[in-house]
Every structure is written in structure tokens, then in C-alpha cells.
N, C-alpha and C positions, 0 to 999 in steps of 0.2 A: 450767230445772228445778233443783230446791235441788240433788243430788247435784253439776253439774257446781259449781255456786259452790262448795261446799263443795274440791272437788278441787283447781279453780281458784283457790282464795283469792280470789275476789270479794264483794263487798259486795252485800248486799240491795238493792233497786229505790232504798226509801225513804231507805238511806243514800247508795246513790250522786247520786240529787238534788239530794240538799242536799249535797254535796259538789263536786257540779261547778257548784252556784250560790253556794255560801258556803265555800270548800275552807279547810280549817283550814292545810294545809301545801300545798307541792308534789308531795309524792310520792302524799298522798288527795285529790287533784287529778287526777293522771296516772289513779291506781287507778279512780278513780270513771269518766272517761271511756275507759278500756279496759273496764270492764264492759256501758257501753253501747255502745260499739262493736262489742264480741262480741255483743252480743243481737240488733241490725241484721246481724251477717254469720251466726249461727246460724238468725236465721230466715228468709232468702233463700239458705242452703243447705238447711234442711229444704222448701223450696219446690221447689230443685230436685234433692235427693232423691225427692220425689213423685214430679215430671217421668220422672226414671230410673228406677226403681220402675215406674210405668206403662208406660213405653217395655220393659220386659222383660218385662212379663205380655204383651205382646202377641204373637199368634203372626202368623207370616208364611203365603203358602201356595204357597210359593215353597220346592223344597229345590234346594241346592247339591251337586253329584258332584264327584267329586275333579279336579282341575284336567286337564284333558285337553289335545290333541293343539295346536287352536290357540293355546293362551297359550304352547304351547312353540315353537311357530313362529313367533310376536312374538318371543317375548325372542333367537330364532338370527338374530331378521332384525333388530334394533340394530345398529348401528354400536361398541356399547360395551357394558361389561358391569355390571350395575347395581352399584351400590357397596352397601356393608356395611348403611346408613344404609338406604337403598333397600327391599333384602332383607328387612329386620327389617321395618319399614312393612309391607312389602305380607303378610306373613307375619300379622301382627295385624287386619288388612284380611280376611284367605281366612279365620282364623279366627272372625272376626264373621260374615263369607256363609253358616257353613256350621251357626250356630246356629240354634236354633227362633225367638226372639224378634228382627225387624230392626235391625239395624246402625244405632249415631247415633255416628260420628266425627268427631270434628275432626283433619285434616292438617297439623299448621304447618309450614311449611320456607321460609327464606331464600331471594330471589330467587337464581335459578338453581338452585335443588337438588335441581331434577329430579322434582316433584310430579307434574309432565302423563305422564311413562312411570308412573308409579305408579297416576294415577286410570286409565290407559289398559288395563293389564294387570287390573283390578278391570271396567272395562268389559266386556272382553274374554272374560273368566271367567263374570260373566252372560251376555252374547251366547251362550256356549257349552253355557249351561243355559238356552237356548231362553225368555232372557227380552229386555225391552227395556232400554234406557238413556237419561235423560234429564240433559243438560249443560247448566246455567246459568249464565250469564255476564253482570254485572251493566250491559252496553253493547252495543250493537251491533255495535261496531270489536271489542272481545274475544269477540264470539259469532263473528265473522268471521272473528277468528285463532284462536281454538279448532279451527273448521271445517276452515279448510284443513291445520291443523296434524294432525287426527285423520285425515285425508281422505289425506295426501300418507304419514303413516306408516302407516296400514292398507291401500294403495293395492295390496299384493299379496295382498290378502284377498278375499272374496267377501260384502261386506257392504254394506246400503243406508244411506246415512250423509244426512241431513237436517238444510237447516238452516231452521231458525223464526223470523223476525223482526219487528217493523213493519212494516219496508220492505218487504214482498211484496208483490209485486201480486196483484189478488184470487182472478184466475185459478192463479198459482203458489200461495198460499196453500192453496186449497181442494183444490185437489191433492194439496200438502203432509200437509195434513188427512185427505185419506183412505188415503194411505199410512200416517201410523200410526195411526190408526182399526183398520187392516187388519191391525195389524202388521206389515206390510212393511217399514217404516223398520225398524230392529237400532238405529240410535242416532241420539236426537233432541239438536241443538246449535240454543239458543236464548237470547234474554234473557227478559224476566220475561212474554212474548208465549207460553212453554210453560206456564204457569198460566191463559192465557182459558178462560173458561168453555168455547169450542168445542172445543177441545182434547181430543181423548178418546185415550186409551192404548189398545191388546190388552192386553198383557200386561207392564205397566211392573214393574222390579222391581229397579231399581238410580238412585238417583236422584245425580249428582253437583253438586258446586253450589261455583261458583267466586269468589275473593272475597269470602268470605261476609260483610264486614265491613259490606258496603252493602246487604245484604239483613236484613230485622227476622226476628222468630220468624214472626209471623204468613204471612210466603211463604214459609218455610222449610214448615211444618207445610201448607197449601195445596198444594205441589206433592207432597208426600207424599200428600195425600185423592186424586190424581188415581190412585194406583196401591191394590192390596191389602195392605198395610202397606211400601211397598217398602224396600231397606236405602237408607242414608241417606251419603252422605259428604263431609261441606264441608271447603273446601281456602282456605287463604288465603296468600300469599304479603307479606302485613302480616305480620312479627313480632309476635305479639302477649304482651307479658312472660307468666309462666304464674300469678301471681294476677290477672290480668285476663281469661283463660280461663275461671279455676276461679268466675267471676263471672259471665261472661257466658255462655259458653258448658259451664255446666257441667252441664249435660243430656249433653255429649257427652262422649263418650272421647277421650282425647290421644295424637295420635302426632307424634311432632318428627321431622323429617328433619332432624337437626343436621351433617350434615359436607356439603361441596360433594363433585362431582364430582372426580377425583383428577385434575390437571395444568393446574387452572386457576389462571392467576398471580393474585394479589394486584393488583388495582385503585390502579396511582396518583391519590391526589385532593389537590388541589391550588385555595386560594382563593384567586382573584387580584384585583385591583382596577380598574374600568375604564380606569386608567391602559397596561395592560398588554396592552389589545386587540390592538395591529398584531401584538405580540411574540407573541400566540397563533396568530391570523394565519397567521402564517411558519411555526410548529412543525405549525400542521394541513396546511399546505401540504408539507413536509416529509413527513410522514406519508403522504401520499395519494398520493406521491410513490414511494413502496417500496411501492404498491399496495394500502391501507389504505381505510378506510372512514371519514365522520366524523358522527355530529349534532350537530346546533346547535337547540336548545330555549326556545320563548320560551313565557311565562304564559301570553299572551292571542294573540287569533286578530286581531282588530282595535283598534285603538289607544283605548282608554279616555281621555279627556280627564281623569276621576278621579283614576285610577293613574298616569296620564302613563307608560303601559310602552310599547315597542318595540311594534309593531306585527307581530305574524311576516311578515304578508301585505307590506307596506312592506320588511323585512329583504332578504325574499328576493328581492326586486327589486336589491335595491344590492349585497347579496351576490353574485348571478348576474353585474351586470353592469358592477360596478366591482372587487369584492377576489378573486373566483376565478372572472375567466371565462373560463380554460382548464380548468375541471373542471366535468365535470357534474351539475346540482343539480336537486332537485324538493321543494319544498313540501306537508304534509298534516296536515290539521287533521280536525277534527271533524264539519267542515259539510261536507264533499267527501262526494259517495255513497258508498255499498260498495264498487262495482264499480270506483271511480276509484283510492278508498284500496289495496283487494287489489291492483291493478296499478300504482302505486306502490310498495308495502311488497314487491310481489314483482321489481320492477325492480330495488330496493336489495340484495334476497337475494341476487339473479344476478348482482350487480357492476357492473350498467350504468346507477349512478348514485353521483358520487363522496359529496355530502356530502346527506344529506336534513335538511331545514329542517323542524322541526318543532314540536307544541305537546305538550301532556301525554297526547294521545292514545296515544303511542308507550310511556305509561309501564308495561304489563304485553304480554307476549307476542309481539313483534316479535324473533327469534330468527336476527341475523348473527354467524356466527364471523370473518367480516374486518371488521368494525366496532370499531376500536377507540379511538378520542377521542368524548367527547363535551364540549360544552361548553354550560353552562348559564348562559344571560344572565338578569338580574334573579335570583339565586339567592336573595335573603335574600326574595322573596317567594311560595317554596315550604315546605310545611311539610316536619319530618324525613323521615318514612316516604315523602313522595313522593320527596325528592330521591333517598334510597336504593334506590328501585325504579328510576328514571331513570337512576342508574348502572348498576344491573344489565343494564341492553342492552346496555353493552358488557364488554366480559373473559370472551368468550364462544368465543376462540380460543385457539389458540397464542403470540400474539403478545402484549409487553408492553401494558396497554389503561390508559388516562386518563381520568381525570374533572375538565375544569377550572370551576370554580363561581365565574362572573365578580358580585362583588357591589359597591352602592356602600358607601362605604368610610362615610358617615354613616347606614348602619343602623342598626336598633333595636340595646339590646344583647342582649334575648331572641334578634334575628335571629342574629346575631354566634356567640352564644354555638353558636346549633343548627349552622351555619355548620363552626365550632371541631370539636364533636362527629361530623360527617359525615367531616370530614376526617383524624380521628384514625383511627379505627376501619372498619373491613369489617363485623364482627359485628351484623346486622339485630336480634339479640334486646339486644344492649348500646344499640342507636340508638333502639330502641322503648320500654328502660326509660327511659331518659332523655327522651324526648320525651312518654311516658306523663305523667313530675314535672312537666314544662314545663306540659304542657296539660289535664291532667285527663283522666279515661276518658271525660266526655261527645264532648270535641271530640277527644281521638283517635282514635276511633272513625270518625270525620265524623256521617253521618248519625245520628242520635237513632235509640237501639236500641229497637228497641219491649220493653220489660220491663227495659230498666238502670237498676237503683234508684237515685234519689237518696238516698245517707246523708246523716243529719244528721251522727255525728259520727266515724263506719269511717271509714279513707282505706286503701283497697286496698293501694297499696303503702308504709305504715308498717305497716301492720297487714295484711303477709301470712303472717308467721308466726299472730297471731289465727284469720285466716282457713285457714291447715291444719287447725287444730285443731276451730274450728266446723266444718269440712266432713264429718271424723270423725265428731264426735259426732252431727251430722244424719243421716248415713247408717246411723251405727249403730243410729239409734232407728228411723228409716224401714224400717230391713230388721229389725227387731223382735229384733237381737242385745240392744239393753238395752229392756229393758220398763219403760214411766213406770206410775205407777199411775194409776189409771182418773183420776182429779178433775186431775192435771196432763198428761196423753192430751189429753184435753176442750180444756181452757184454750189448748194447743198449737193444736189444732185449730179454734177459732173463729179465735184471732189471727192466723192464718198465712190461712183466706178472708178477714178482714176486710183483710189486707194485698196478696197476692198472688193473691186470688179470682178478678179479672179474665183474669188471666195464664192461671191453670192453668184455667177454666174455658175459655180459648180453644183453649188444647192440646189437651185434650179434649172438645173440641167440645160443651160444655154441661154 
């Protein structure tokens, strides 16, 4: 719209053009390609303006009472007392429950910072207003440790807790099925197997969704049609920088859990070179020694002839039964059942297993406070965000905790560099921006988001100051604080279907 260039000091269409094809200087070079820049981020924020816009007309039919007697009998029965960070969260959370139009939050917080008591007490709060609750977890291995994790801390409650997977057998399934068909389930923990078609709810009305990074819109808004608009609240433990949010996820509301838990030490991390094996060796030996815990983390499950990487399944052979066969070790990967892995991951909790051998399976939700080394063989062929969340298993005690990241020393220098950066810093949102520049928003993401535009010439984080300002002015027009005149209304409004048509016509389902 002419008003903002005007305000903006931006150039007209037809001068930016020919400005960023034929630039007379550098600086109506610069000028020209920030104007289109801002036009790419102003109208995939007026897109999801709409999205929010739409998400508050909607009413729920679900009301929320004021927090009663069981959320106060969770938080006496912690072991601890929620921290500042915590509080504030969940306080913006009970205020979303308790509006007419459903809840769409986004949670970010740092591995460890205590997300899972947060979506727990938000659970828990629905449970008590006589609704359901549905926990998605983007694997198997994490619906499993979700489960037991909601299962072992609500275990003095009076609740029917379910879990939904694949792997059911079709008997337990169908069972499964008509418990909450029935409502009898109070909370359903699942992977993307809680959105089958057979799947029916009573009374769904809180839906949580874990990792949201590997989930698109389209399942997002899908497990939402299984309930009567129910509130909505995704949690990811990816740092995600906050103009990559206001992108991606800016349909939703932000709450940052930024400070850890109080008395948890600082993480030594430390890269060392294959030269230095035996000598890690002897320090984990050392360790395990004053009654400590240790993993040992490889890429892959079986030996790739490609990658030529360690094999885990081969490791843990020689590891068992030539460098520590006086301590007790167990192996667990991806391809081991449920029932193998829970009894495994719960041998290691109880201490009756010194070092677990493991693959990237262990990288979210596996929760020892005497686990404190880990070491990571092939490190330079992990990307950032993962290494960072594979440290956070351990420094989850009392006790000083390590992260050694054994790499070869003729890495890439990209590798090197992420490598450098892991090692400097603890801070997940400093590791994310920096791995954001490295890799771009497609591939840090992982998975291809269903609806993350490709700009031709925005780049999110140059241009996240831009991007505050676009997000403003979108929202200001969408909630009709500035009124465009009818003829620039219009033009608004075809370009933004012809662009993002698809998108919001799936949100809203036609």
C-alpha cells in the first residue's frame, strides 16, 4: 500500500525493478532490494494475520473453571518448585484456556527447561474440566517416553492414561479405540497414528503436540478437526531463533521458557580428535567409577559402506568386550521393539546399567540425573540442533556432566566450524541462530514445512528487523486498526489467494 512506502521511504514497484536489474549506485541497490523484500515478508504476514484472525472468530464449546483442587495436588507432589520462567508460561497457557476463542501456542524452551511439567499442568487443568487430551509425539521411541514419563508422574492420580501407536496389535488397538471413543481414556499419548481416520474422541479438548518441527500445518490443523475446536499447544525443544517463528509459525502465540531449572551446572564440552580415544577411555572409566553414568552415541545403527561410519551394533561388541568389560553395557537403537527399548532406557534410569551404547534415538526424552559423560563418536556428521539436544541428556544432576564430541580432525570446515560453535556456548537459541546462517530455514527445519515460502529475495535473518515491521503493519490492517481504501483492499486481497490461496484455503478447510 502507497501509505507504508511513503512512511518507509521505499521506492515504487517500477522503480525498484529497474533498480535491482540496472542499480545506478549501491545504496538504490540495497534500497530497491529491501523494498522487495518487505513486500515478500508483508504479504506472508498478512496471510498469517488471516490464519489468526480466523483462529479468534472461532468459538470453542469447551469453558474452562478456575483451576481446582487436582493441578494443586500435581504441583505439592513435584519434587521441585516450578521456576519463575515456568510460572509466567503456564500463567499465559490458563489464560488462553479460559478464553471463548481456542488456544494456538507455540512453547519454545531449551533442552531441559522443563516444558513436559508445563504441558503436564495445561493437561491436567483440562482433565479437570471434564475434557480429553491428546499428546503427539513425532516417533514411536518419543510417544513411548512421553507415556511412561506422564504415566510414572501422574501415578498417584486417578486417571486412564493411553498409549496409540503402530505397533499395536490389533486386538490392543481396538480396545484402545474404544476407550476413547468412550471417553474413558483422560489422555491420549501417541504418534501421528492419533489422526487415523478411526480414531474418534468423546470429548477432545486440549490437544498437545511435541516437536513440532517435523510435523507440517496440514497435521497440525487435522488433529485439531478431530475435536470441537479444541485448544491447541505445540512444544518444541529445537530452539527456534524468534524471526523464524514469526515465519513459520506465526499463526501461533510465543511463550519462551528462557532460564533452566536453578542448580543445574553448566555442561563441559569439549572436541577432541580420534587421537585421544584411549585417553577418553580412562576419564569415562574414572567416572563410572564414583558411580556415574555414561553414553556413547554413534550416527548409524549398521555400517554404511558409503559413510564408512562405526557401526553402533559392531562398537558394542568390542566396547563390551575388550575396553569396559568390567561394567555393564546395553545397546538401543531404533529397530529394537518398544517393549525391548522401555526396558533398556528403564534399566539405565535404575542404574543397573553402566554405559548405554546408543544411536540418535536417545536424542529427546530419556531423563537420568546420574548420567553424566557423554561422548559423541563421528561428531562432525551430526548437524547443530541435534548435537545440542544429545548433550542435553546429560547435566541433568548434581554432579559436574560432559560432553566429549570425538571428530576427524580432516572435517569439512562447515563441519569444524558447527563443531567450534557447540563447544563455545550452552545457549540452544545462540546454537540455532547460528546454525539457522549455516543452513537456511528449509534445511533447518529438517522436514520441508508444508507452507514455508520460498523468498526470492527476504532472507529472515538479515531482514528480521523488516520482518517486525511487516508483521505490524499486516496485523494492523487484518484487525481493520488501518483501513486501506476499497481499490487497494481489493488488489490486497486477490494477490495474497493467488499467493498463499492453497495454504489458507487448507486451514480452513475450503
Amino acid at each position: 500500500p502507497e501509505f507504508i512506502l511513503k512512511e518507509l521511504t521505499l521506492p515504487e514497484i517500477a522503480e525498484a525493478l529497474e533498480q535491482i536489474h540496472f542499480p545506478e549506485d549501491e545504496t538504490r541497490l540495497e534500497t530497491a532490494r529491501q523494498r522487495l523484500a518487505f513486500e515478500e515478508l508483508f504479504l506472508l504476514q498478512i496471510a498469517i494475520a488471516t490464519v489468526h484472525a480466523h483462529n479468534k472468530r472461532t468459538t470453542k464449546d469447551h469453558v474452562y473453571q478456575v483451576p481446582g483442587e487436582l493441578l494443586q495436588e500435581f504441583k505439592r507432589s513435584l519434587p521441585f518448585k516450578l521456576t519463575g520462567a515456568q510460572a509466567r508460561v503456564l500463567g499465559e497457557i490458563f489464560d488462553d484456556l479460559r478464553q471463548d476463542g481456542p488456544m494456538s501456542r507455540l512453547l519454545l524452551g531449551d533442552v531441559g527447561s522443563g516444558k513436559t511439567v508445563v504441558a503436564l499442568a495445561a493437561i491436567l487443568y483440562a482433565v479437570e474440566n471434564d475434557l480429553q487430551t491428546a499428546f503427539m509425539a513425532p516417533t514411536e521411541l518419543l510417544a513411548e517416553q512421553h507415556y511412561n514419563t506422564i504415566t510414572r508422574m501422574l501415578a498417584g492420580f486417578d486417571l486412564n492414561i493411553k498409549l496409540l501407536s503402530g505397533s499395536l496389535k490389533t486386538r490392543q488397538r481396538r480396545l484402545a479405540l474404544e476407550e476413547i471413543a468412550s471417553g474413558y481414556s483422560d489422555i491420549v499419548v501417541g504418534t501421528h497414528a492419533l489422526i487415523s481416520a478411526d480414531v474418534r474422541y468423546e470429548r477432545l479438548g486440549l490437544v498437545v503436540i511435541d516437536e513440532q518441527h517435523r510435523f507440517g500445518v496440514a497435521q497440525r490443523s487435522r488433529l485439531r478437526e478431530k475435536g470441537r475446536s479444541p485448544d491447541l499447544l505445540v512444544m518444541t525443544a529445537t530452539p527456534i531463533p524468534r524471526s523464524l517463528a514469526l515465519t513459520v509459525y506465526g499463526d501461533l502465540n510465543l511463550s519462551v521458557i528462557d532460564k533452566p531449572p536453578p542448580g543445574r551446572k553448566p555442561i563441559k564440552t569439549a572436541l577432541r580428535p580420534l587421537s585421544a580415544r584411549e585417553k577418553i577411555y580412562e576419564f569415562i572409566r574414572s567416572e563410572i567409577k564414583k558411580k556415574r553414568q555414561a553414553y556413547i552415541v554413534y550416527p548409524l545403527v549398521e555400517e554404511s559402506e558409503k559413510l564408512n561410519l562405526k557401526a553402533a551394533t559392531r562398537e558394542f561388541e568390542r566396547l563390551s568386550e575388550k575396553v569396559f568389560p568390567e561394567f555393564k553395557l546395553a545397546l538401543i537403537h531404533g529397530r529394537l521393539g518398544p517393549e525391548d527399548r522401555e526396558q533398556i532406557a528403564s534399566r539405565f534410569r535404575n542404574g543397573k546399567i553402566d554405559i548405554l551404547v546408543a544411536t540418535t534415538v536417545i536424542e529427546v526424552g530419556v531423563d537420568v540425573p546420574r548420567a553424566s559423560i557423554m561422548l559423541i563418536e563421528n561428531a562432525e556428521r551430526f548437524g547443530l540442533s541435534q548435537l545440542h539436544q544429545l548433550r542435553g541428556r546429560v547435566g541433568r544432576g548434581e554432579s559436574q556432566s560432559y560432553c566429549i564430541l570425538l571428530a576427524e580432525e580432516k572435517a569439512s570446515e562447515t563441519a569444524t566450524e558447527r563443531l567450534k560453535a557447540i563447544a563455545s556456548t550452552q545457549d540452544g537459541f545462540e546454537i540455532a541462530e547460528f546454525d539457522l546462517r549455516l543452513r537456511g530455514p528449509g534445511e533447518f527445519l529438517g522436514e520441508r514445512q508444508h507452507g514455508l515460502p520460498e523468498f526470492r529475495l527476504a532472507d529472515i535473518i538479515r531482514d528480521a528487523e523488516l520482518l517486525k515491521v511487516a508483521r505490524k503493519y499486516a496485523f494492523d490492517i487484518v484487525s481493520k486498526k488501518i483501513k486501506l481504501p476499497e481499490k487497494q483492499g481489493k488488489l490486497l486481497k486477490q494477490t495474497i489467494r493467488a499467493k498463499y490461496g492453497g495454504l489458507l484455503s487448507h486451514l480452513f478447510g475450503g
